[in-house]
C-alpha positions, 0 to 999 in steps of 0.5 A: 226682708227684716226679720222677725224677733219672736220666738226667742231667736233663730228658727225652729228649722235649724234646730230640727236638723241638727243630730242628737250629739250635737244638741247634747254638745250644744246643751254643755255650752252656756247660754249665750254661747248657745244663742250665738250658736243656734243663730249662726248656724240658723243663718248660715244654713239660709246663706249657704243653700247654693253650693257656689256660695260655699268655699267646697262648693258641692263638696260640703253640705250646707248643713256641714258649713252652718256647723263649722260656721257656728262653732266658728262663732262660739269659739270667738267668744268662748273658750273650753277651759277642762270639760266646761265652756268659759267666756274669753277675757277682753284684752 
């Protein structure tokens, strides 16, 4: 099912679920740590609804594995350099 690009990217139902000091740590990143962010974690909370998709299995959330999943993600391209996020250098 191909997905839609309105909206500015992930959906909306992710973002409503993340708690207060997640969306504070998530305003500290760069914007496009945020956008990669917000979609990992939109499209994990989508692949891992089925506990025997998730390693744990019911032991995490699906909520819990989208997290790790989307900082996963940020930290690939990013890194925490004092109390700011930096983009990594290539090589």
């Amino acid at each position: 099912m191909p997905k839609s690009k309105k909206g500015g990217g992930g959906s909306s139902r992710g973002n409503k679920q993340l708690s207060s000091r997640t969306r504070k740590q998530i305003d500290s990143l760069p914007e496009h740590a945020q956008h990669i962010y917000k979609k990992t974690h939109s499209n994990a909370l989508e692949q891992y609804q089925s506990p025997e998709k998730r390693r744990g299995g019911k032991k995490q959330s699906a909520e819990e594995v989208a997290h790790k999943a989307a900082w996963a993600a940020v930290k690939k391209e990013y890194k925490k350099k004092g109390n700011e996020w930096v983009k990594k250098e290539e090589g």
